[in-house]
N, C-alpha and C positions, 0 to 999 in steps of 0.2 A: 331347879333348872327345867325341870317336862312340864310344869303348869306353863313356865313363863315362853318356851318353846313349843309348845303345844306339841311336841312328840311325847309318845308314848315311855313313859320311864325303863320297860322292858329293853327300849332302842340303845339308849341312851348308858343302861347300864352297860350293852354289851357293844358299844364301843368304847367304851372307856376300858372295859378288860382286854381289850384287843389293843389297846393305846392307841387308837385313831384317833382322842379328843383329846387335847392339850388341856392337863390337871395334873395337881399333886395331888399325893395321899398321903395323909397324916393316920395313922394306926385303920381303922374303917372307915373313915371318913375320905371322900373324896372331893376336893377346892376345885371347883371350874371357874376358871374367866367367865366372864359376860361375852368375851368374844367366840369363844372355843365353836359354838356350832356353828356360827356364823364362819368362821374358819372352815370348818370341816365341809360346809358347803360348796365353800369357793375353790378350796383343794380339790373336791372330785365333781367341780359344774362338769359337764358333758358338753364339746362344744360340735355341733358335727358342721364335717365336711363341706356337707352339699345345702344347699334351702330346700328346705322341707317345702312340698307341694302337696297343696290339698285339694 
């Protein structure tokens, strides 16, 4: 899942121990969807308030 997300596996591990990534675990193994970080994106996009002016 980090090659094909190009996050960082360190990332990736520690939200899955935190259960912020939708997966099972089968003994040490851990099953992600295809969609999980794409999820996890959309769960914490950031939408503000105001238009940003630059």
């Amino acid at each position: 899942m980090a090659k094909r997300s190009g996050w960082p596996e360190g990332r990736i591990r520690r939200l899955l121990r935190s259960g912020s990534l939708r997966h099972v675990r089968m003994g040490e193994c851990y099953l992600l969807p295809e969609s999980a970080i794409h999820e996890y994106v959309a769960n914490n996009m950031f939408d503000p308030k105001e238009p940003v002016t630059g």
